[in-house]
C-alpha positions as CSV (number, residue, x, y, z in Angstrom):
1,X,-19.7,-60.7,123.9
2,X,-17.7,-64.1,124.1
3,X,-19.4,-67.1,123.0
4,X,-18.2,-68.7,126.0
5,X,-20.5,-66.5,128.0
6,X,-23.6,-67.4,126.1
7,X,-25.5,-71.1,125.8
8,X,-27.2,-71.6,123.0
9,X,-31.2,-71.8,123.6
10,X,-34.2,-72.7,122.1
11,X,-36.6,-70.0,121.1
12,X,-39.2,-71.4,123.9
13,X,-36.4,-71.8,126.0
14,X,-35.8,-68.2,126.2
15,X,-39.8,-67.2,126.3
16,X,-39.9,-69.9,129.2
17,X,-36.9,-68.4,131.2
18,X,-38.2,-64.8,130.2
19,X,-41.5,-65.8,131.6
20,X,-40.5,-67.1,134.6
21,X,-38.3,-63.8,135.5
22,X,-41.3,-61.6,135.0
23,X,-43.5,-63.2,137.0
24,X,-40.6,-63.5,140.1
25,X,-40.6,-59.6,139.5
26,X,-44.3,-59.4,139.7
27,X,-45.0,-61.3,143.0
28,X,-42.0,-60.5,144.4
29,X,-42.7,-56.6,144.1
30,X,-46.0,-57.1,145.2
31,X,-45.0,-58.8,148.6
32,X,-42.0,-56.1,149.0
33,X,-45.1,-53.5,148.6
34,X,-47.4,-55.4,151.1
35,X,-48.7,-53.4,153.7
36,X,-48.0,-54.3,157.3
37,X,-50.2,-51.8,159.2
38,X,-53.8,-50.9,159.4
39,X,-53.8,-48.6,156.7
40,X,-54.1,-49.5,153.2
41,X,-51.1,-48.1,152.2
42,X,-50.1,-46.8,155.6
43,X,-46.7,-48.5,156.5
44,X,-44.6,-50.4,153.9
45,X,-42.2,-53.2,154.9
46,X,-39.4,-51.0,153.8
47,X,-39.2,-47.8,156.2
48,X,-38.4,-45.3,153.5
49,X,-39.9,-44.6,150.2
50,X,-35.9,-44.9,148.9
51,X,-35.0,-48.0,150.3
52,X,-38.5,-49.2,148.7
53,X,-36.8,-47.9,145.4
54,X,-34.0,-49.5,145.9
55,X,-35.9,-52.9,147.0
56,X,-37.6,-53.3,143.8
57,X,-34.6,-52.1,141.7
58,X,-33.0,-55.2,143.5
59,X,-35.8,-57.3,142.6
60,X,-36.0,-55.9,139.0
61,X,-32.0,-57.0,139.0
62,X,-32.7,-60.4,140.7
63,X,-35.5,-61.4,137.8
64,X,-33.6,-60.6,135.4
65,X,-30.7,-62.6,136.5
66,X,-33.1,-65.3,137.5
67,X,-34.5,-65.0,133.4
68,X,-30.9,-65.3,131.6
69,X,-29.8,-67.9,134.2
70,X,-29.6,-70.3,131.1
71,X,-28.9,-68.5,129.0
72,X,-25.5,-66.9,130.5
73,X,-25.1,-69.0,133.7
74,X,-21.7,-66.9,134.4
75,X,-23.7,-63.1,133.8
76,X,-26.7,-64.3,136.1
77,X,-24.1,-65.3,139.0
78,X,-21.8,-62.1,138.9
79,X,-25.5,-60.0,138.1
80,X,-26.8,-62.1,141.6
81,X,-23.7,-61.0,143.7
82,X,-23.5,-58.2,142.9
83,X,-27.5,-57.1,143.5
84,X,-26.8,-59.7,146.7
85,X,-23.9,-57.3,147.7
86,X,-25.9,-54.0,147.5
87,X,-28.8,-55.3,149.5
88,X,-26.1,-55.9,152.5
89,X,-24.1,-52.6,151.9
90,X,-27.6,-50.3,151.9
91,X,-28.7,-52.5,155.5
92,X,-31.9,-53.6,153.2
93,X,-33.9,-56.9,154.9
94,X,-34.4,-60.4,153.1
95,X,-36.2,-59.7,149.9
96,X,-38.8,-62.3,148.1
97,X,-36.5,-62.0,145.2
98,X,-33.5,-63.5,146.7
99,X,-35.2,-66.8,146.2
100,X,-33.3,-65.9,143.0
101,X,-30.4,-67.2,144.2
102,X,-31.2,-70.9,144.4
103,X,-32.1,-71.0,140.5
104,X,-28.8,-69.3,139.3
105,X,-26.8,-71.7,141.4
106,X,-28.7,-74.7,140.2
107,X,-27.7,-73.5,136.5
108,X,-24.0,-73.1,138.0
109,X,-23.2,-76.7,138.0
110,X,-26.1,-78.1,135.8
111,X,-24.6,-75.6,132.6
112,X,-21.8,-74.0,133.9
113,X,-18.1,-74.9,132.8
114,X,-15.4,-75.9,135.3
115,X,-14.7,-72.6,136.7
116,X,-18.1,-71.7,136.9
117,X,-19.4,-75.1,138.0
118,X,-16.5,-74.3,141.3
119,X,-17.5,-70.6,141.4
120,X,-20.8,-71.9,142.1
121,X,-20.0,-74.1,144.9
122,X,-17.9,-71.4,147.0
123,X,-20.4,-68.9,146.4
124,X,-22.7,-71.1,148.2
125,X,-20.2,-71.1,151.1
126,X,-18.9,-67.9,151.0
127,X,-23.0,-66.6,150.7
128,X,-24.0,-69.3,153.9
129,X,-21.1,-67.3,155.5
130,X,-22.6,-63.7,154.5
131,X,-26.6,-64.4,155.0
132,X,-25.1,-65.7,158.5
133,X,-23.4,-62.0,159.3
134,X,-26.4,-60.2,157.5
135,X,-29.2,-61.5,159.8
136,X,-27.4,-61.4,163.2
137,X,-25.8,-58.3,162.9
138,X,-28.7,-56.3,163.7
139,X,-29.8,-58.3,166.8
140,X,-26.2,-58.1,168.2
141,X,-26.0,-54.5,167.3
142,X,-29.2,-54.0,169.4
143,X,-28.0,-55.8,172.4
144,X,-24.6,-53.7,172.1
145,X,-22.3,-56.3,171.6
146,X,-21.8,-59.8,172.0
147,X,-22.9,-60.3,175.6
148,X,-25.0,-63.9,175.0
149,X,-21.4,-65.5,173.6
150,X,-22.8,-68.4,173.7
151,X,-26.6,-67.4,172.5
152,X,-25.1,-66.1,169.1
153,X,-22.5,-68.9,168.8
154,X,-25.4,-71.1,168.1
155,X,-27.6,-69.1,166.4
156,X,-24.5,-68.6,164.0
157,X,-23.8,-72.5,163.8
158,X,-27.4,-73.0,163.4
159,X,-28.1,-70.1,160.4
160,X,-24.8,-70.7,158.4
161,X,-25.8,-74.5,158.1
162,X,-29.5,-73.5,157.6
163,X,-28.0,-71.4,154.9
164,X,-25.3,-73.5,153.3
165,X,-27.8,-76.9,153.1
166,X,-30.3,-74.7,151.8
167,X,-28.0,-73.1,148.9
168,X,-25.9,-76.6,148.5
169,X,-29.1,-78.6,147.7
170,X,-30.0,-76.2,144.6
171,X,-25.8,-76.7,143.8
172,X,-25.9,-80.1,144.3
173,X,-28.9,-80.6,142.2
174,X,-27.8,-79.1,139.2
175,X,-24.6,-81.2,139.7
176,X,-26.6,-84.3,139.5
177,X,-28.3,-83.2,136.6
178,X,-25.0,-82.1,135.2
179,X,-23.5,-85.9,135.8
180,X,-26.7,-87.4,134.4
181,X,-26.6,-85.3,131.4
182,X,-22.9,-86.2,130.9
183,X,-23.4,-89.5,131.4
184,X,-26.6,-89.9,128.6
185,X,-23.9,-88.1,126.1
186,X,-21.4,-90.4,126.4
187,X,-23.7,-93.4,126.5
188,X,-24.9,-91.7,123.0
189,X,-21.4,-91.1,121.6
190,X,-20.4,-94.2,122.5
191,X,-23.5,-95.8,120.6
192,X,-22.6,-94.0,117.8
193,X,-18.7,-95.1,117.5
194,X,-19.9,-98.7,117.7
195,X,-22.3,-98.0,115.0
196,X,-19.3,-96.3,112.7
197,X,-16.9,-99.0,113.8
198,X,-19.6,-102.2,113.0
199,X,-20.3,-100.2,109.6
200,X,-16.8,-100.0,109.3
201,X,-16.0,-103.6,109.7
202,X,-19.1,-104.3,107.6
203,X,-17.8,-102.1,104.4
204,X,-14.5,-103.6,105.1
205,X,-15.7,-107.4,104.9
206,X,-17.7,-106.5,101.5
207,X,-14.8,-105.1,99.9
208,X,-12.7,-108.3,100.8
209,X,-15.7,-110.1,99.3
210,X,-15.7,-108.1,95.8
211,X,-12.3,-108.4,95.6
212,X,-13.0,-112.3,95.7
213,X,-15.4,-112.6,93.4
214,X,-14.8,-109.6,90.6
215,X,-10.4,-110.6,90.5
216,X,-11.3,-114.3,90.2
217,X,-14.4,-113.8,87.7
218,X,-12.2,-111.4,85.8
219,X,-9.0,-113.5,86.3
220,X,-10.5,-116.7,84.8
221,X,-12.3,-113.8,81.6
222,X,-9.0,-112.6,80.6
223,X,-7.5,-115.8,80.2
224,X,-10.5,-117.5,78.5
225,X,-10.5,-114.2,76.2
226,X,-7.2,-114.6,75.0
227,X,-7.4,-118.6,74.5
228,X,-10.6,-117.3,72.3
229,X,-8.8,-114.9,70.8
230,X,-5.3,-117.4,69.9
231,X,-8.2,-120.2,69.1
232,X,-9.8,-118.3,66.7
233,X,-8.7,-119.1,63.8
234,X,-7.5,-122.6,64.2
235,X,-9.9,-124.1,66.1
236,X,-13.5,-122.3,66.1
237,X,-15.0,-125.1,68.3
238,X,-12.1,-123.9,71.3
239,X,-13.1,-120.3,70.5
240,X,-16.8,-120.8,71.3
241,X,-16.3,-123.0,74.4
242,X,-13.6,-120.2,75.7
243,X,-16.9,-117.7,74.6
244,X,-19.3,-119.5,76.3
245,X,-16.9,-120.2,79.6
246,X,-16.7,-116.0,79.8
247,X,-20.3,-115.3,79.3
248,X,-20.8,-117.9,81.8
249,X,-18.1,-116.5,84.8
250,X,-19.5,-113.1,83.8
251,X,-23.5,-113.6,84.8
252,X,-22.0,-115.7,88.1
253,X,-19.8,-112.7,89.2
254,X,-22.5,-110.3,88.1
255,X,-25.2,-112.0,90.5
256,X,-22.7,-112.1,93.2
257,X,-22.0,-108.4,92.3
258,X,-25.8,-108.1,92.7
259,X,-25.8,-110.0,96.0
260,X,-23.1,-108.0,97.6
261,X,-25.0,-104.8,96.7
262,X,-27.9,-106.1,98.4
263,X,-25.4,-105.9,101.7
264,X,-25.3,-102.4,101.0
265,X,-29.0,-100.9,101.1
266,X,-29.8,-104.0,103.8
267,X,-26.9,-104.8,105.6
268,X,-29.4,-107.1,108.2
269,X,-30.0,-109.3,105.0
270,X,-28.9,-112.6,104.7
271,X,-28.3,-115.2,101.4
272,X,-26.3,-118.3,100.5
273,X,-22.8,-118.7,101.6
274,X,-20.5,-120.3,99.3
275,X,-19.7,-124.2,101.0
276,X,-17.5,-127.2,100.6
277,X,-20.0,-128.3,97.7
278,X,-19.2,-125.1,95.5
279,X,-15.1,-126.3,95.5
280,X,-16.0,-128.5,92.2
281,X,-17.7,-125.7,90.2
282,X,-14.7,-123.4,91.1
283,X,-12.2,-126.1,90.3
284,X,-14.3,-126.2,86.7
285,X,-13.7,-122.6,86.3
286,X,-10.3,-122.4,87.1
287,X,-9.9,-125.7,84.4
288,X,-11.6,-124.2,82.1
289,X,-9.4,-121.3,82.2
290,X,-7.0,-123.5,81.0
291,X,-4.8,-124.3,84.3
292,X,-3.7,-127.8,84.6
293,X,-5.5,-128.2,88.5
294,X,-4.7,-131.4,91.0
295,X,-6.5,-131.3,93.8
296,X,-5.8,-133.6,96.4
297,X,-8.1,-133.7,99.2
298,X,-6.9,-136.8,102.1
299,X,-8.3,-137.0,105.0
300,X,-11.7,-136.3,103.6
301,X,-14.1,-134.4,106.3
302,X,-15.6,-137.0,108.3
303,X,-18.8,-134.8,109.2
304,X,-19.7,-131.1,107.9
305,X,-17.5,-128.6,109.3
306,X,-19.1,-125.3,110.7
307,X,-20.6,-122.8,108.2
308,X,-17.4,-120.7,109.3
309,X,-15.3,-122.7,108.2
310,X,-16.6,-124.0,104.7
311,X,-16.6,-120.2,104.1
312,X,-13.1,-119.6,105.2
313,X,-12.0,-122.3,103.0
314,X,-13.6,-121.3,99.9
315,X,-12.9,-117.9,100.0
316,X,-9.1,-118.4,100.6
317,X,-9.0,-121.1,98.4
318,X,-10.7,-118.8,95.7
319,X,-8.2,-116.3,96.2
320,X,-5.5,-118.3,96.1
321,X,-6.2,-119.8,92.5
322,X,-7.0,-116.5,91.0
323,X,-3.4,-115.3,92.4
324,X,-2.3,-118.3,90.4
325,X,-4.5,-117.5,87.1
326,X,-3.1,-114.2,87.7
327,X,0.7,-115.0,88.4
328,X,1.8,-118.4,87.5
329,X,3.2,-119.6,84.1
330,X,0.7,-121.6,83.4
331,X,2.1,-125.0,84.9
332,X,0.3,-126.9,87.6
333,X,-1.5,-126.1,90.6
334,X,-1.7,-128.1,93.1
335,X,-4.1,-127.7,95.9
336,X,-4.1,-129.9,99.2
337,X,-6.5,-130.5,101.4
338,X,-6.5,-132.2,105.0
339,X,-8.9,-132.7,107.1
340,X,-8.2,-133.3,110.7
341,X,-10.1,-134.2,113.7
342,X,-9.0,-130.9,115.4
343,X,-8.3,-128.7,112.3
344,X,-8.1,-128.5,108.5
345,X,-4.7,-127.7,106.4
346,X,-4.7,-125.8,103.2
347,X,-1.7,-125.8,100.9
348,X,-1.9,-124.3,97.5
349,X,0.9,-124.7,94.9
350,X,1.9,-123.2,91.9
351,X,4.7,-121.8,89.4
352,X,5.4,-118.1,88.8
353,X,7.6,-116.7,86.3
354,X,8.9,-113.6,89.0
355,X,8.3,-114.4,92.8
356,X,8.4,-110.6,93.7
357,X,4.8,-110.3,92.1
358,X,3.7,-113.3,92.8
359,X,1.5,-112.1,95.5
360,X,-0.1,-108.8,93.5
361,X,-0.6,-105.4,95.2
362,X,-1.3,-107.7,98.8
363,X,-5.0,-107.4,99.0
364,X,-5.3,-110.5,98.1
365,X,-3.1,-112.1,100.5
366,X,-3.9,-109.8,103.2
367,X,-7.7,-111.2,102.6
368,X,-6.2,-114.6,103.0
369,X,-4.8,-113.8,106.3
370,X,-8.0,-111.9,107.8
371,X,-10.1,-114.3,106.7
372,X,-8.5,-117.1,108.2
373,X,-7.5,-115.0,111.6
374,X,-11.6,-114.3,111.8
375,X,-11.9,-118.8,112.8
376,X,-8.8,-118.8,114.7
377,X,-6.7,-120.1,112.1
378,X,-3.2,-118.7,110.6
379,X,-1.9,-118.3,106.6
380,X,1.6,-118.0,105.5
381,X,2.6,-117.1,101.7
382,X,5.4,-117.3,100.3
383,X,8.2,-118.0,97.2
384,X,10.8,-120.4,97.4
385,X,13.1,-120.4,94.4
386,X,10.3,-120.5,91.7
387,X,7.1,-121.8,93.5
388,X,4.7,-119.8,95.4
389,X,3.0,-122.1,98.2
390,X,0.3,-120.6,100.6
391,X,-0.3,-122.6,103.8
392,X,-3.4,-122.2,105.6
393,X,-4.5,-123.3,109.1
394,X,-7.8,-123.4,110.6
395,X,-9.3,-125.0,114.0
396,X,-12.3,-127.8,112.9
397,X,-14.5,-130.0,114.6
398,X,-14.4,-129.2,118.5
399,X,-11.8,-126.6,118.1
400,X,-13.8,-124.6,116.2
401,X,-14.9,-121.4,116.7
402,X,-18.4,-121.0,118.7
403,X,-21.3,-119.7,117.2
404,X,-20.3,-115.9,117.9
405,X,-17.2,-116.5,115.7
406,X,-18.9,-118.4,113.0
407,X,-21.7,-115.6,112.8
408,X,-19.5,-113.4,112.7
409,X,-17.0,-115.2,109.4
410,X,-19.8,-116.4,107.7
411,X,-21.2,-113.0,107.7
412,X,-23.8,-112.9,104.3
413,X,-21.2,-112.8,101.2
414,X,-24.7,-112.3,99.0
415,X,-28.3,-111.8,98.8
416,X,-30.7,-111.4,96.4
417,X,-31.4,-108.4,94.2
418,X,-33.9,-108.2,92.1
419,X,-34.5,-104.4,91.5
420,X,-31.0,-103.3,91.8
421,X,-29.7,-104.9,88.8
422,X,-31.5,-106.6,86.1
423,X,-31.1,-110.6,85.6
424,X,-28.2,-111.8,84.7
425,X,-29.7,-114.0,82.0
426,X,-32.5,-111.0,80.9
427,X,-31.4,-110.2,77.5
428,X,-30.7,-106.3,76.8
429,X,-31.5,-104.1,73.8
């Protein structure tokens, strides 16, 4: 059988429907076997023992269409128009179980697909029309024709509308359902793509942030390792201090590594955000490194910029020296910093040997850029002749961003993590 044909249902689903079919069959056989006269069993509603037959092989037919209903909403329909069809054809009168009939088209356009959801509405026309036919026939075939025009035009008005509100209302209900049904799905599905998307963006932002701290930790380790390693012979005291600058990078970029995990098993967590007052211990890393660093910062900040901001700043600036440590010939670096009323300028100098590498695979960079789109601001890189400059601009002071914004930049960069990762200072076996 085609799986479009079938729903799948619950076990107690199925026992429910099943249920509810046998006990249609049960008190609707027992009111087709009712008797009328003054006998017990004297005079049955049916005239003939056959038609009786017949009546409860309908009803058997109608219960069972009624119990699958769910199950198969197209098999219950054809099953019900078919039994319906019968009835008419052998002259048999309104049966208990045609109540049937409201249930299957309920399912119709509660379950059904597009073509049944359709099939259901015109059979509720098309049967308004027939149950009209099927209950004055016999009264206009008694009367020998259609002498009261007039009578039966309204007793046909009156019965097909009778009919067709009585089998639109079950339609229409299961179309109601069927909208309210949709509706909760897409509310869900849409619930869950904002979920993937905000996870998205939230992996996203952590990997920009590891990529700050591990290439600048390991930037500023590789030089200091190979100063050590040139120094160690002819100057011992250089060796140790290039020693004790690595072991030193290495437990700060380990407890930001630890931090940044933290983001991962409690992404609601918050911690300390790098700020204008961490610039001085990352200019003392990048000098220690060995990079001749100028750092020029006019105007000054006249009041503390928004969190946002300090954050944008660092981390672009902290990029941008490690692409110098990484690149540059080992000449100056000259960073500027301005400070406007309405927006602070960035502009980091340095020399590089080949300006097509200059700016690495583009990670970095392409951090840069996000970071300072995410406050409103812009950042252009580039090589001219043998100097790479990155500019950066970003709105300050009233032409900040709003809170939204600034939540949103200074998004936690680290939190503590005590049980991930042991100390950085614990000593190991």
């Amino acid at each position: 059988m085609p799986a479009s044909l079938i729903r799948p249902l619950k076990r107690y689903q199925l026992v429910a429907d099943v249920v509810i079919g046998v006990l249609l069959f049960a008190v609707a056989a027992a009111f087709t076997l009712l008797p009328v006269g003054s006998g017990v069993w004297g005079s049955y509603i049916l005239n003939s023992r056959t038609a009786l037959y017949v009546a409860l092989a309908l009803t058997a037919v109608f219960s069972a269409a009624l119990a699958v209903r769910r199950l198969s909403p197209p098999i219950a329909l054809g099953v019900a128009w078919v039994a319906a069809i019968v009835q008419m054809a052998g002259g048999l009168p309104p049966l208990p179980a045609n109540f049937a009939i409201f249930g299957i088209l309920y399912v119709t356009a509660a379950y059904g697909g597009r073509r049944l959801y359709w099939s259901g509405f015109a059979s509720s026309l098309i049967g308004a029309a027939f149950i009209t036919v099927y209950l004055l026939a016999p009264s206009i075939a008694v009367d020998g024709g259609f002498g009261q025009v007039t009578t039966y035009a309204f007793a046909a008005i009156m019965l097909f509308t009778a009919a067709t509100l009585g089998l639109l209302l079950s339609w229409t209900i299961g179309a109601l359902v069927r909208t309210a049904v949709r509706a909760r799905e897409n509310r869900a599905a849409q619930e869950r793509a904002e979920a993937e998307t905000a996870t998205e963006q939230e992996r996203t932002r952590i990997a920009r942030d590891m990529h700050d701290v591990v290439a600048h930790s390991l930037a500023v380790v590789i030089a200091q390792a190979d100063g050590a390693r040139y120094a160690a012979a002819a100057d011992p005291e250089a060796a140790t201090a290039a020693l004790a600058t690595i072991s030193s990078t290495a437990r700060s970029a380990l407890s930001d590594v630890r931090m940044l995990l933290t983001q991962l098993r409690h992404s609601q967590a918050e911690g300390p955000q790098p700020t204008l007052a961490d610039l001085e211990e990352l200019y003392a890393q990048v000098r220690a490194a060995g990079v001749d660093l100028r750092v020029d910062v006019d105007p000054a900040s006249p009041v503390e910029p928004p969190a946002a901001v300090q954050l944008a700043v660092y981390r672009i600036l902290q990029e941008a020296l490690t692409n110098a440590l990484r690149h540059g010939t080992g000449g100056p670096v000259d960073v500027t910093l301005a400070w406007h009323p309405d927006r602070v300028e960035l502009t980091v100098h340095n020399l590089v040997a080949d300006p097509a590498v200059a700016g690495g695979s583009g990670h970095g960079l392409i951090g840069m850029r996000e970071r300072a789109q995410l406050v409103g601001g812009s950042m252009d890189a580039g090589a001219d002749g043998g100097r790479f400059t990155v500019r950066v601009v970003i709105p300050s002071g009233a032409a900040a961003p709003g809170s939204a914004g600034a939540a949103a930049a200074a998004a936690p960069a680290s939190t503590a993590l005590d049980a991930a990762l042991p100390d950085a200072g614990e000593s190991r076996p």
